[in-house]
DSSP file (Angstrom, degrees, kcal/mol; ACC not computed):
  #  RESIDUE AA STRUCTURE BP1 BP2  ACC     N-H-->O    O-->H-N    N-H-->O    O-->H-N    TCO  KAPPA ALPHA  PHI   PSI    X-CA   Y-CA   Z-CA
    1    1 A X              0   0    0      0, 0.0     2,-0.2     0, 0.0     0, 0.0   0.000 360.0 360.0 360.0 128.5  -30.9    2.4  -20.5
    2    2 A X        -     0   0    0      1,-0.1     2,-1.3     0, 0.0     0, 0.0  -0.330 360.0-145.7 -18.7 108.2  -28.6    4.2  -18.1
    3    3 A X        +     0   0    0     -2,-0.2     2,-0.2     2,-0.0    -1,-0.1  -0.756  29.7 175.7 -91.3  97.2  -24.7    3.2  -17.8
    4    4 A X        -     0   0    0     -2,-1.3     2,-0.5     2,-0.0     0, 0.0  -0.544  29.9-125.0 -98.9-170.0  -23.8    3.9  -14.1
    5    5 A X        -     0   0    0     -2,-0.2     2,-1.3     1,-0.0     3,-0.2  -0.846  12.1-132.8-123.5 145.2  -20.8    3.2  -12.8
    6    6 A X    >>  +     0   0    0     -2,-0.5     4,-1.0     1,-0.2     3,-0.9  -0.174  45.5 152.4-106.0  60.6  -20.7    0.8   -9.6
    7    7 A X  T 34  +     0   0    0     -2,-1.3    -1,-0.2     1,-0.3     4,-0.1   0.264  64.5  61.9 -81.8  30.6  -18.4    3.1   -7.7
    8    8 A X  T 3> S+     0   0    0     -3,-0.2     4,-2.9     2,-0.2    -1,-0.3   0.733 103.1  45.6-102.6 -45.8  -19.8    1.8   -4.4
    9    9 A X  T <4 S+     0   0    0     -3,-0.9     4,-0.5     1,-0.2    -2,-0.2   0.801 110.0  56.8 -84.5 -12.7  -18.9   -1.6   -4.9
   10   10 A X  T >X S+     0   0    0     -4,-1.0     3,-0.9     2,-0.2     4,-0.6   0.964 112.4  41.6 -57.8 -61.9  -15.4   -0.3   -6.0
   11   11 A X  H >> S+     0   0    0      1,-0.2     3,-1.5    -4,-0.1     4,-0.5   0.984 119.9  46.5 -57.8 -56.0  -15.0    1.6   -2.6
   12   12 A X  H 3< S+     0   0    0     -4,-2.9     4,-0.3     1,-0.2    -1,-0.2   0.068  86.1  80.1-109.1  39.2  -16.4   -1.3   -0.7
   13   13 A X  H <4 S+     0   0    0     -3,-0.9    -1,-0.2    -4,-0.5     3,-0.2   0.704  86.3  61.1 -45.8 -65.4  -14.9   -4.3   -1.8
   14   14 A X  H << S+     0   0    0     -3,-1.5    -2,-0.2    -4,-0.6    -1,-0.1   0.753  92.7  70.5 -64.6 -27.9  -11.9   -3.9    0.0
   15   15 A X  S  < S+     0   0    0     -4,-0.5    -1,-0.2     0, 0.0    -2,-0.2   0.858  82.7  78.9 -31.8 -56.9  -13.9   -4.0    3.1
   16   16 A X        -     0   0    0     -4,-0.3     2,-0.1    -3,-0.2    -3,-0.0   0.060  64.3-142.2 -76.4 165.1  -14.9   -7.7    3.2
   17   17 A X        -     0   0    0      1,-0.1     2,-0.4     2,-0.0     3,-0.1   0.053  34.5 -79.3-111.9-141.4  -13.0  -10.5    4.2
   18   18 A X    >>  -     0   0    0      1,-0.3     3,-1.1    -2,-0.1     4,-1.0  -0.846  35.3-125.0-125.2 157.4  -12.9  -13.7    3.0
   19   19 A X  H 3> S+     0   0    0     -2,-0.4     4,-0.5     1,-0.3    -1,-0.3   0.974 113.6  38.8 -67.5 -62.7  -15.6  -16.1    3.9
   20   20 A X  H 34 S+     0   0    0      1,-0.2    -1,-0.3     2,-0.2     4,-0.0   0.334 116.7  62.6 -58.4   3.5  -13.3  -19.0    5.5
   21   21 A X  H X4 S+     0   0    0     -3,-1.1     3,-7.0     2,-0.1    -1,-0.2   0.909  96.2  49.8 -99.9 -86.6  -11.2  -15.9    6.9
   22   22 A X  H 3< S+     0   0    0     -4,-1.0    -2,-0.2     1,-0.3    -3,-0.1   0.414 108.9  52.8 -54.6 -18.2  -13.7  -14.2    9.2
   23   23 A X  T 3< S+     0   0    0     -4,-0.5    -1,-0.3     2,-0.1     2,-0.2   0.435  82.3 113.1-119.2  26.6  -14.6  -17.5   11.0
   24   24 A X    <   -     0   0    0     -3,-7.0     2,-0.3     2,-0.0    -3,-0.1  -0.424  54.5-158.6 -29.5 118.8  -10.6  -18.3   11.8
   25   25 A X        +     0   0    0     -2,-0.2     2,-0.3     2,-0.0    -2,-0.1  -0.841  23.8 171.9-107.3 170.5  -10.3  -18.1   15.5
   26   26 A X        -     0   0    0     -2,-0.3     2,-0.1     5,-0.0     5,-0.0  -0.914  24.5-130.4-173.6 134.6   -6.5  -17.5   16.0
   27   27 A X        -     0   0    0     -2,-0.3     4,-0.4     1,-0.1     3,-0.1  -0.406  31.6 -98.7-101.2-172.1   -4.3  -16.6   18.9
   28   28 A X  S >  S+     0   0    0      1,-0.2     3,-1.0     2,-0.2     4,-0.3   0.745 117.7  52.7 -71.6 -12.0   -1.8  -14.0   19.4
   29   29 A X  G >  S+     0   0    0      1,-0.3     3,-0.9     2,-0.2     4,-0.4   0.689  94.1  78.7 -84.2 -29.5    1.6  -16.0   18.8
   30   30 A X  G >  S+     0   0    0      1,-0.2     3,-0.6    -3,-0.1    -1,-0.3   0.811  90.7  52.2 -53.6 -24.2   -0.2  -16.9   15.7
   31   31 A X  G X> S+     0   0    0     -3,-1.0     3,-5.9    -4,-0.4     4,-0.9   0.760  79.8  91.4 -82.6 -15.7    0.9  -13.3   14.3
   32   32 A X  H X> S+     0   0    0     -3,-0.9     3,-0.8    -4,-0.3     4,-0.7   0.769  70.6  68.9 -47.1 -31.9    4.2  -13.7   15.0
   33   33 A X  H <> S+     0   0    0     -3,-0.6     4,-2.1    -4,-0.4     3,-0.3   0.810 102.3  46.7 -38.6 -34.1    4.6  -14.9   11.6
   34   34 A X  H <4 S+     0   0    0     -3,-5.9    -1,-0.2     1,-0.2    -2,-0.2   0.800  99.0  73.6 -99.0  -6.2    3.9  -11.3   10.2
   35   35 A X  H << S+     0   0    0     -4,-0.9     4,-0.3    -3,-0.8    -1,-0.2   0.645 103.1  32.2 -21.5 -53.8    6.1  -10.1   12.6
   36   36 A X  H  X S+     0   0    0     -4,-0.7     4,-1.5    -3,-0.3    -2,-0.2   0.665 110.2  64.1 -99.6 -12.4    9.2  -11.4   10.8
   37   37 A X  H  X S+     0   0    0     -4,-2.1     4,-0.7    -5,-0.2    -1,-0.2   0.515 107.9  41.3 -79.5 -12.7    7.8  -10.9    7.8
   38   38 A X  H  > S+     0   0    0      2,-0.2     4,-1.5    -4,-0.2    -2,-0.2   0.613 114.4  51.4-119.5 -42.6    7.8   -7.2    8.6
   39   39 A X  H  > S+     0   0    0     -4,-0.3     4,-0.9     2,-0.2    -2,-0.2   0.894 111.9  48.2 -64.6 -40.9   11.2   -7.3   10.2
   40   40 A X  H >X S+     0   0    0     -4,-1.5     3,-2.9     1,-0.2     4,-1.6   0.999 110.1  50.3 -67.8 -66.1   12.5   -8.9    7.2
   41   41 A X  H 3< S+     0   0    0     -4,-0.7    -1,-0.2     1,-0.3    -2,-0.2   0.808 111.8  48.4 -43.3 -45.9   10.8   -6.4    4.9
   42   42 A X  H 3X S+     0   0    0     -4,-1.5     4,-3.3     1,-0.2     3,-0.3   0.675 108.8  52.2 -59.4 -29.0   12.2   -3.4    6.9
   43   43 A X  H <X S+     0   0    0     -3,-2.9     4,-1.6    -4,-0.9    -2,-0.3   0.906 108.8  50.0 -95.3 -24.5   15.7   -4.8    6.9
   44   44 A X  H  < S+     0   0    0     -4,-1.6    -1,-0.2     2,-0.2    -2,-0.2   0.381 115.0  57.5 -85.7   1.9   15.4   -5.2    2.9
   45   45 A X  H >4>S+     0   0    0     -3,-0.3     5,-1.0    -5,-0.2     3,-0.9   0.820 105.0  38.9 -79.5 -73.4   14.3   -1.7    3.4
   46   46 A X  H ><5S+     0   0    0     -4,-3.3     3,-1.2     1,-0.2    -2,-0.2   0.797 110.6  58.0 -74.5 -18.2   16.8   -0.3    4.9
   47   47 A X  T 3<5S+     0   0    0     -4,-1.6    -1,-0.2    -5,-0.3    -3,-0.1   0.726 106.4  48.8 -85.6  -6.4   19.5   -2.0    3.0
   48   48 A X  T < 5S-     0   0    0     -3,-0.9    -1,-0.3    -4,-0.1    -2,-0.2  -0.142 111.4-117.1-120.0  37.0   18.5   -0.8   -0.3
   49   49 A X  T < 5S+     0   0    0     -3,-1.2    -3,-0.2     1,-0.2    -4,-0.1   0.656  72.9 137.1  37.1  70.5   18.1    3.0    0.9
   50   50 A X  S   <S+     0   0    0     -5,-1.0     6,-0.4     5,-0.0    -1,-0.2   0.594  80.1  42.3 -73.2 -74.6   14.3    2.6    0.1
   51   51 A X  S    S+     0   0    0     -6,-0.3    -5,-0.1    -9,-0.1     5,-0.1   0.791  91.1 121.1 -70.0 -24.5   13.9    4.6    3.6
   52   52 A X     >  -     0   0    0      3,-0.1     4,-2.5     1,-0.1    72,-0.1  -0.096  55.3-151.6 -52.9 120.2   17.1    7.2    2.5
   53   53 A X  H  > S+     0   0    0      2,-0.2     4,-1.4     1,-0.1     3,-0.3   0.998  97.8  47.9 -52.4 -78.8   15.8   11.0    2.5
   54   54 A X  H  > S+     0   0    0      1,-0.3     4,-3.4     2,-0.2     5,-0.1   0.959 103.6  60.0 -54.4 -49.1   18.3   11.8    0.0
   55   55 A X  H  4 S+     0   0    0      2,-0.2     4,-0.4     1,-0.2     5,-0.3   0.901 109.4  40.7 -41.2 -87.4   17.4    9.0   -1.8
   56   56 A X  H >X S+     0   0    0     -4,-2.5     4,-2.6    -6,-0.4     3,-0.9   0.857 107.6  65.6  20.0 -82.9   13.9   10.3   -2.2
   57   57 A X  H >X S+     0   0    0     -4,-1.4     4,-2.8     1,-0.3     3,-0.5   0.931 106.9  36.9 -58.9 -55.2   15.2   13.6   -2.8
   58   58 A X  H 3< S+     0   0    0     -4,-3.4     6,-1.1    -5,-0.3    -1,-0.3   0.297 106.0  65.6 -99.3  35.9   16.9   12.8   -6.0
   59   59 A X  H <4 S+     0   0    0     -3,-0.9     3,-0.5    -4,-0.4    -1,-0.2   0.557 112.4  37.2 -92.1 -44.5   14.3   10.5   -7.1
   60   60 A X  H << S+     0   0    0     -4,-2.6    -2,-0.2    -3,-0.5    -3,-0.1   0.998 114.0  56.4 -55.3 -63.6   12.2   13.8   -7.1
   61   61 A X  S  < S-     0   0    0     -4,-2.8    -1,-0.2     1,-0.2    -3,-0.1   0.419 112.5-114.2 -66.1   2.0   14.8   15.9   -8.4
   62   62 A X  S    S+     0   0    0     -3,-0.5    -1,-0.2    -5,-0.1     3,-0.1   0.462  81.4 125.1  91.9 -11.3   15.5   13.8  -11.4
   63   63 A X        +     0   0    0     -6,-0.3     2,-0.2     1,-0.2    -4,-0.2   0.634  63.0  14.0 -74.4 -31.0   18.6   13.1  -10.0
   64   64 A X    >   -     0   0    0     -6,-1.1     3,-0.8    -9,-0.1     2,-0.7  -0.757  44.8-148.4-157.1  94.8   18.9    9.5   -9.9
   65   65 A X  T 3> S+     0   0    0      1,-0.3     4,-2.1    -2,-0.2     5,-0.1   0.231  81.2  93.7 -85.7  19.4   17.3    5.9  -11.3
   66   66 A X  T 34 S+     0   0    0     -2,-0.7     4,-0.5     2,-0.2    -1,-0.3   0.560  89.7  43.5 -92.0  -5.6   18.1    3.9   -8.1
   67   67 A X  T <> S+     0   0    0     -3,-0.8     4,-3.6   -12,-0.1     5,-0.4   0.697 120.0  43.9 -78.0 -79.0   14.3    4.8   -6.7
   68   68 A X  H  > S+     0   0    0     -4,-0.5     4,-1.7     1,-0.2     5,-0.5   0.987 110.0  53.9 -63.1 -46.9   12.6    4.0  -10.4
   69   69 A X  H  X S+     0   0    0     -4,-2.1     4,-4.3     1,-0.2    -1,-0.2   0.979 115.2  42.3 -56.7 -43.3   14.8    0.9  -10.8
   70   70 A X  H  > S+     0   0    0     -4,-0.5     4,-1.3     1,-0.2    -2,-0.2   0.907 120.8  39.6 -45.7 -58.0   13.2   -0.1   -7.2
   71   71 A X  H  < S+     0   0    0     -4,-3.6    -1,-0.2     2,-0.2    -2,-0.2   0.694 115.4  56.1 -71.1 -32.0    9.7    1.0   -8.1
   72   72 A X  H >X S+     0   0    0     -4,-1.7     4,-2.3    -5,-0.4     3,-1.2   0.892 114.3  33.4 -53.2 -69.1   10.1   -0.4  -11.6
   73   73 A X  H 3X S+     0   0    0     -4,-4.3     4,-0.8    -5,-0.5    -2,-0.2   0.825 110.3  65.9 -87.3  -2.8   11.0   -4.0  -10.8
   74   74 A X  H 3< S+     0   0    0     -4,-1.3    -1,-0.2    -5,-0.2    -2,-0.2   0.514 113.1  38.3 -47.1 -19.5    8.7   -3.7   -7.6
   75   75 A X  H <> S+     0   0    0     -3,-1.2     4,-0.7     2,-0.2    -2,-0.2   0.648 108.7  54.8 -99.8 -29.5    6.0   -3.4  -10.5
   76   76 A X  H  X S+     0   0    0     -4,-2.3     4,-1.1     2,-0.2    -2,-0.1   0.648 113.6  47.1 -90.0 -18.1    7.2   -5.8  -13.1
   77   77 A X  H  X S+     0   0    0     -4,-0.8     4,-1.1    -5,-0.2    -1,-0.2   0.721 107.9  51.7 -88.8 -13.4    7.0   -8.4  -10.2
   78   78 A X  H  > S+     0   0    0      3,-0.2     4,-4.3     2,-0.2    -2,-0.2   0.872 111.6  52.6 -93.9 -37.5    3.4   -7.2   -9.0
   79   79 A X  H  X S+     0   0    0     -4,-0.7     4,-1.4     2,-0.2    -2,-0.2   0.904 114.0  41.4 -70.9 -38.5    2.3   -7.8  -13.1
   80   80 A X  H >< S+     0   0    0     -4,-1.1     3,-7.6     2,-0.2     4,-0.4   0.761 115.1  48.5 -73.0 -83.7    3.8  -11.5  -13.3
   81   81 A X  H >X S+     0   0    0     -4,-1.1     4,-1.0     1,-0.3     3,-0.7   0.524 111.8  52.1 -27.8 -65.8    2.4  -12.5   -9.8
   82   82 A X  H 3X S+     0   0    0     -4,-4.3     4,-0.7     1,-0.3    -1,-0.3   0.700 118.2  36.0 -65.3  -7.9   -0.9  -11.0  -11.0
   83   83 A X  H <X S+     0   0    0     -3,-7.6     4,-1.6    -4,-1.4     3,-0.3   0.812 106.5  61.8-110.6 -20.0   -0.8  -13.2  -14.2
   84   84 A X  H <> S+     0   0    0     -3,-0.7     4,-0.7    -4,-0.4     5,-0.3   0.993 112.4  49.6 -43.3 -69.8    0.8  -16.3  -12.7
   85   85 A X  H  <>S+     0   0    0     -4,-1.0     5,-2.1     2,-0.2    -2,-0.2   0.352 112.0  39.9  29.3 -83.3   -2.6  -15.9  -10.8
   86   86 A X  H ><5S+     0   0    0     -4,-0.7     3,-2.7    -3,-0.3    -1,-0.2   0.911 114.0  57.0 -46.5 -89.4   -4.8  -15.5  -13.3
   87   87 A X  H 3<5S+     0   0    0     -4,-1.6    -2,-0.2     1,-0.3    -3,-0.1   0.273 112.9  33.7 -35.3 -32.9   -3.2  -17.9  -15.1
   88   88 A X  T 3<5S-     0   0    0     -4,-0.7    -1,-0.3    -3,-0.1    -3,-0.2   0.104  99.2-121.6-115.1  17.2   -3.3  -21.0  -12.7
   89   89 A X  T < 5 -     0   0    0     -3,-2.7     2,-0.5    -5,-0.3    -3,-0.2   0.872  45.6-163.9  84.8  37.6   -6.4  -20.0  -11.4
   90   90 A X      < -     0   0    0     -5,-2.1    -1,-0.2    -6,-0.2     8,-0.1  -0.256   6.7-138.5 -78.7 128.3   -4.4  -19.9   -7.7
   91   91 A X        -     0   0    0     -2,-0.5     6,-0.2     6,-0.1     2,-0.1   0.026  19.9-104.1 -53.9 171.4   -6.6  -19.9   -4.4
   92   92 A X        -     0   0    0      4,-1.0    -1,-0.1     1,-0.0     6,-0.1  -0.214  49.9 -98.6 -75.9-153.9   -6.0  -17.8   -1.1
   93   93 A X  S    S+     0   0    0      1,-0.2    -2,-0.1     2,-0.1    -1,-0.0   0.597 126.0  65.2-101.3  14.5   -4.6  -20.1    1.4
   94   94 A X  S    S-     0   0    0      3,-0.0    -1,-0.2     2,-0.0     3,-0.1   0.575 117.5-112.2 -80.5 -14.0   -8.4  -20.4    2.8
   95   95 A X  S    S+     0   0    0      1,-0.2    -2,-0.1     2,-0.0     3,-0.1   0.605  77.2 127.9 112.6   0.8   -9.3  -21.9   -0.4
   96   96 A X        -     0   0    0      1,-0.2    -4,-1.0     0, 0.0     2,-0.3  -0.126  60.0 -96.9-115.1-168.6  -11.3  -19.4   -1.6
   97   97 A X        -     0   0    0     -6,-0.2     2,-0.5    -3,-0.1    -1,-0.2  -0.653  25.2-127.4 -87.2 152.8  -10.8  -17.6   -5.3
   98   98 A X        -     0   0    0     -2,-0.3     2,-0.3   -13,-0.2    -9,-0.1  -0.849  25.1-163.0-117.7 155.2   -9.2  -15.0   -5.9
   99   99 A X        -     0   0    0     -2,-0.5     2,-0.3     2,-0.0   -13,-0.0  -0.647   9.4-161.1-126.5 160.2  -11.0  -12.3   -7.9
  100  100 A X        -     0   0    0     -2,-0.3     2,-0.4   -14,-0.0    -2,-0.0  -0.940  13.1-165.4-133.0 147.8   -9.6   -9.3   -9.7
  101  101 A X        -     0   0    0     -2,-0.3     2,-0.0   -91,-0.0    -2,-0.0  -0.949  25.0-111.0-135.3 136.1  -12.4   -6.2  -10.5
  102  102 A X        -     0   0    0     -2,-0.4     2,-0.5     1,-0.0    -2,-0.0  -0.449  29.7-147.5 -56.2 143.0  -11.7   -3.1  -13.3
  103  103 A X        -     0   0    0     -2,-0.0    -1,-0.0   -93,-0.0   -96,-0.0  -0.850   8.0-124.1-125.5 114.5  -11.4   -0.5  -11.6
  104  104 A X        -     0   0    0     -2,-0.5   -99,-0.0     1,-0.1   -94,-0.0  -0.285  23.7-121.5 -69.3 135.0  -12.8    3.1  -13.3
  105  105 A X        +     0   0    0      2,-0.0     2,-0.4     4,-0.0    -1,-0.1  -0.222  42.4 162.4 -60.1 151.3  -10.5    5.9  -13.6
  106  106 A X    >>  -     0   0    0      0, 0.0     3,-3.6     0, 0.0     4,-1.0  -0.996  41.2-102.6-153.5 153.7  -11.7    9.1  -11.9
  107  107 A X  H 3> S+     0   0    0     -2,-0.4     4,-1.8     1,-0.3     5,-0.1   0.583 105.8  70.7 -45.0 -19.7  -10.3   12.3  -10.7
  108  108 A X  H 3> S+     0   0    0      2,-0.2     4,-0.6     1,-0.2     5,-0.4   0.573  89.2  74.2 -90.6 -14.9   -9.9   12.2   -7.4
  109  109 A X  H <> S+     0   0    0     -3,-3.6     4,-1.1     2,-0.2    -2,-0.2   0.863 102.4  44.1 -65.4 -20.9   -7.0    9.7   -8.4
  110  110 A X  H  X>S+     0   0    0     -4,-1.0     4,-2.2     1,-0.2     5,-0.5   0.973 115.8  46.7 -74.4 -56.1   -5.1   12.8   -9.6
  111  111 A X  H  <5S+     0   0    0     -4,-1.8     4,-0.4     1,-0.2    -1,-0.2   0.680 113.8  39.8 -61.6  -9.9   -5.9   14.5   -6.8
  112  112 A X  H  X5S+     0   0    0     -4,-0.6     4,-1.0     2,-0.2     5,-0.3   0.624 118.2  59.4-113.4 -36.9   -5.1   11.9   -3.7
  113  113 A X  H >X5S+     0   0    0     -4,-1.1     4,-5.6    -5,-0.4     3,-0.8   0.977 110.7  40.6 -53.0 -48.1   -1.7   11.0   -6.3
  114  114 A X  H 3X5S+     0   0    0     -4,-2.2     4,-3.4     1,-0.3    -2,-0.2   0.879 115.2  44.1 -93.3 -36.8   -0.6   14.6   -6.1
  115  115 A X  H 34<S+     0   0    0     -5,-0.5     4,-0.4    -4,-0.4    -1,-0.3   0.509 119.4  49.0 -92.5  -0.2   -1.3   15.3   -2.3
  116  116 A X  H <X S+     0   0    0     -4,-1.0     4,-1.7    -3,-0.8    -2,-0.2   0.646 116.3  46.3 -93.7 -42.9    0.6   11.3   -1.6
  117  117 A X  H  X S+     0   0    0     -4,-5.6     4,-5.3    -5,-0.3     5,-0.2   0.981 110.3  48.8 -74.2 -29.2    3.3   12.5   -3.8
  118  118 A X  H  X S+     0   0    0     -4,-3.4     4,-2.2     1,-0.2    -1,-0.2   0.958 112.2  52.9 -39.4 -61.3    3.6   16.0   -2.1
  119  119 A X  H  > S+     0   0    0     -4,-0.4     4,-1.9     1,-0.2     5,-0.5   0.859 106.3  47.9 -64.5 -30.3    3.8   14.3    1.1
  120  120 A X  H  X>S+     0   0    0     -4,-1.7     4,-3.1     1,-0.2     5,-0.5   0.981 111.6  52.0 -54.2 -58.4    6.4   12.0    0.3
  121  121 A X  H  <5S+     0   0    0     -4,-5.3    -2,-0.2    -5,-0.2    -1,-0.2   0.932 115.5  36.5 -50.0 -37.8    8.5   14.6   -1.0
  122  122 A X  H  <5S+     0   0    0     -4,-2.2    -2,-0.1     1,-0.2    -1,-0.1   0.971 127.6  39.1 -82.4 -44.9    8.3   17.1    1.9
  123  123 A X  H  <5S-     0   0    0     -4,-1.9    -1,-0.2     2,-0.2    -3,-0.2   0.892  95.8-135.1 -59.6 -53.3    8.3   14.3    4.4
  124  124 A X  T  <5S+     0   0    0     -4,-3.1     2,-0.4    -5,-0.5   -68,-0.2   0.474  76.7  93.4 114.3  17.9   11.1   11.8    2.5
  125  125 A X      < -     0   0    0     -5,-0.5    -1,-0.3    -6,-0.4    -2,-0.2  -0.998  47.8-179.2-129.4 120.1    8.3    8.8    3.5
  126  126 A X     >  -     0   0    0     -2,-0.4     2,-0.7    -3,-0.1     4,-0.7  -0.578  51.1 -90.9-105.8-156.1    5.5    6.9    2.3
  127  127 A X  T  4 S+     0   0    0     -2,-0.2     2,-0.1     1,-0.2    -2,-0.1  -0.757 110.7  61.6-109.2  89.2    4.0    4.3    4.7
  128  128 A X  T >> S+     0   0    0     -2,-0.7     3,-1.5   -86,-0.0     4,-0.6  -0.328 109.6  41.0 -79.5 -57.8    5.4    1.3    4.3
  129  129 A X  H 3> S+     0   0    0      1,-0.2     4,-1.7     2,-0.1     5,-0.3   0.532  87.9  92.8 -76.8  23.9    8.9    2.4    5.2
  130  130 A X  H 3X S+     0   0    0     -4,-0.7     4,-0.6     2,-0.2    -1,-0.2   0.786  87.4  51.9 -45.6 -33.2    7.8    4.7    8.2
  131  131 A X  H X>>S+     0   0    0     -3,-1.5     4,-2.5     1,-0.2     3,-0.9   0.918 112.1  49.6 -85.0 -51.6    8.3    1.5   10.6
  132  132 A X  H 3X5S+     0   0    0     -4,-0.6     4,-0.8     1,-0.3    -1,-0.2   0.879 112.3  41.7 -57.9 -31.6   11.8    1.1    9.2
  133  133 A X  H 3<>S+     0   0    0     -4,-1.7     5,-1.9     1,-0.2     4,-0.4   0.841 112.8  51.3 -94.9  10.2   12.9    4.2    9.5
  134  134 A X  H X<5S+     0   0    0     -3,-0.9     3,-1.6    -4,-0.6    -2,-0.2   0.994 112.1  54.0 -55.5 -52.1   11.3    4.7   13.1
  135  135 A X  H 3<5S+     0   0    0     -4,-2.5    -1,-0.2     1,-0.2    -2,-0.2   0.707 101.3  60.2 -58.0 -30.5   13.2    1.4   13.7
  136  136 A X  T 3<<S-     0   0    0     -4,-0.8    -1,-0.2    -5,-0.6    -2,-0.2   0.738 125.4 -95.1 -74.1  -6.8   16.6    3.1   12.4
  137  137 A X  T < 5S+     0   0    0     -3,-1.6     2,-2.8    -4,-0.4    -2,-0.2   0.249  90.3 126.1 115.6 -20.0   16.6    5.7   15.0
  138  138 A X    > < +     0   0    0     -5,-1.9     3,-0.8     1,-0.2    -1,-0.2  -0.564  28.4 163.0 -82.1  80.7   14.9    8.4   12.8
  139  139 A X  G >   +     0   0    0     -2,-2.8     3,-0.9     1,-0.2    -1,-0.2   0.502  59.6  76.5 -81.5   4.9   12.1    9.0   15.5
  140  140 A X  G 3  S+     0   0    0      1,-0.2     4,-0.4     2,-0.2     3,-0.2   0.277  79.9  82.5-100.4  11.6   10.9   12.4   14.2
  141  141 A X  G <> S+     0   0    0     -3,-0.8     4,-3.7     1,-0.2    -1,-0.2   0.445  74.8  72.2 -47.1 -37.3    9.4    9.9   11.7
  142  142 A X  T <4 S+     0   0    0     -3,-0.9    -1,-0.2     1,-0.2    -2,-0.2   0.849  83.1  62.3 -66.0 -25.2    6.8    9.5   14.3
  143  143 A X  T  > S+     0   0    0     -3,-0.2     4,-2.7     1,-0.2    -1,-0.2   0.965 107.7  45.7 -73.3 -61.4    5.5   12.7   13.6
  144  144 A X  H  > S+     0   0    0     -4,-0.4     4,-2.4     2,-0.2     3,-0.2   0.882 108.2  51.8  -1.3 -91.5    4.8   11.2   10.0
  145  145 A X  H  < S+     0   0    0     -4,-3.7     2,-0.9     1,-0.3     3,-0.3  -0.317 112.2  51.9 -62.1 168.1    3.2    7.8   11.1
  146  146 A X  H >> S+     0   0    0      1,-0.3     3,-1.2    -2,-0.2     4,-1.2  -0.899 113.2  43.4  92.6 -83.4    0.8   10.2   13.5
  147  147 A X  H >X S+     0   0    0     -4,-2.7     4,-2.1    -2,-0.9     3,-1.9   0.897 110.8  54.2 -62.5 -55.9   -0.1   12.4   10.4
  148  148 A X  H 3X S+     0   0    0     -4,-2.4     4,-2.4    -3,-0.3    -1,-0.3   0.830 117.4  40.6 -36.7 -31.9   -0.6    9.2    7.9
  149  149 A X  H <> S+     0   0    0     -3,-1.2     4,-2.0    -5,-0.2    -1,-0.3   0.914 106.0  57.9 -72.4 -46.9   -3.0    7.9   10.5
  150  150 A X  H << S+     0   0    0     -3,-1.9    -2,-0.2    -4,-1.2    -1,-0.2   0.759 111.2  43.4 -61.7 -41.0   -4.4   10.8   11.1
  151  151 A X  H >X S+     0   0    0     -4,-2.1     3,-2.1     2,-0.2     4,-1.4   0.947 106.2  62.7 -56.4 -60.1   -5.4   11.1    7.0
  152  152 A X  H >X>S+     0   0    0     -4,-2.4     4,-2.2     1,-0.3     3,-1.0   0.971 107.9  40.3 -32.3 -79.5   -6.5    7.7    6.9
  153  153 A X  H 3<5S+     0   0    0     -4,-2.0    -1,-0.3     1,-0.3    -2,-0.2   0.353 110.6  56.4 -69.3  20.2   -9.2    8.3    9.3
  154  154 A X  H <>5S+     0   0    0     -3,-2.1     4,-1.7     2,-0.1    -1,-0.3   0.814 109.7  44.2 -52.6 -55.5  -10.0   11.3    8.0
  155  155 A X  H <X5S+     0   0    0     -4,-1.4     4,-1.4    -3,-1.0    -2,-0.3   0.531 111.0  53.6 -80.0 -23.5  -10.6    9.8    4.7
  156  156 A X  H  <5S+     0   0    0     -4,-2.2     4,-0.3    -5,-0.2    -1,-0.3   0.688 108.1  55.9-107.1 -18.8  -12.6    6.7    6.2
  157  157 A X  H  4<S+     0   0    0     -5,-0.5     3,-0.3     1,-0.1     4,-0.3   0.910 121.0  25.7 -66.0 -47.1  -14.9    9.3    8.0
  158  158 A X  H >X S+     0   0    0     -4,-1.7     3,-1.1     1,-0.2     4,-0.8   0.683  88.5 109.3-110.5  13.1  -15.9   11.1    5.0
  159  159 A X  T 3< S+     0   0    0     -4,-1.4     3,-0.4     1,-0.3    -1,-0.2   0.783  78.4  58.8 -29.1 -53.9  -15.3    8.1    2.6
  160  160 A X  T 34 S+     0   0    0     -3,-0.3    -1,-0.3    -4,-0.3    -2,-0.1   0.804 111.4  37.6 -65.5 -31.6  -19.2    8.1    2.2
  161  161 A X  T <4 S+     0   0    0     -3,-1.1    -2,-0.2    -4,-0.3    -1,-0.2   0.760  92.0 105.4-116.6   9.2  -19.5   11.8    0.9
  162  162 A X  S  < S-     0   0    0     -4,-0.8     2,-0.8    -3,-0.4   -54,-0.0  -0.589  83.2-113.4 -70.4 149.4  -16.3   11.9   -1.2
  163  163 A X              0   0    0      1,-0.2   -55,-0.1    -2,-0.2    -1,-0.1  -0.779 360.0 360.0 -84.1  98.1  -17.0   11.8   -4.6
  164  164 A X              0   0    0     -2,-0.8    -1,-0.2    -5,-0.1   -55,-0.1   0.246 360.0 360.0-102.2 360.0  -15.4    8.0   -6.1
């Protein structure tokens, strides 16, 4: 018997929505919530020089652990949450379970790692603080948020003949 690997259901996982999700009806004031949540996240952004190019820069360069302490306890918090989780069996808020899948290593993680960290270096951004620093004044940021977009749909056009 044949071991394949179910890297279709890997890719298309993320797709779906949640059953109780997709027949929410919800109006627009209803988002506002993610609104502040967003603002708030940007201002915790920018106040811990998260969005600082130089910051970045000697994160690359070796230079400096104030980037890896971020990313660090940004990581250690993502590990508990995911075994509190686990661990008390916790619903979404639709009710529904929440499910965790292995996910198989492959190559094209090196390759899509090396060409997100490149761009982070050259740019001094990855996309979650693009809105903050747009928001700070740095508008040649936009140029960025354009290209990231531009990748994404690249990548969701030829998602079906890339090799996962």
């Amino acid at each position: 018997m044949e071991n394949k690997k179910n890297t279709g259901f890997e890719t298309s996982s993320l797709d779906t929505v949640g059953l109780n999700e997709s027949q929410v009806k919800t109006t627009w004031y209803q988002n506002i919530k993610y609104l502040v949540v967003g603002i708030l996240f940007g201002i915790v952004f920018v106040k811990s020089e998260v969005i600082s190019w130089f910051r970045i820069q000697e994160m690359f360069r070796l230079q400096s652990f104030h980037m890896y302490g971020i990313i660090g306890s940004a990581i250690m918090v993502g590990m508990v949450s995911i075994f509190l989780i686990k661990k008390f069996n916790v619903k979404t808020i639709y009710g529904e379970p929440i499910e965790f899948h292995p996910k198989t290593f492959n190559k094209g993680q090196i390759y899509g790692g090396l060409i997100f960290g490149l761009g982070w270096a050259i740019t001094g951004a990855c996309p979650g603080p693009l809105f903050a620093q747009i928001g700070t004044g740095a508008t040649v940021t936009v140029v960025t948020l354009l290209s990231a977009i531009a990748g994404t749909w690249v990548y969701g056009f030829f998602r079906n003949k890339l090799p996962h």
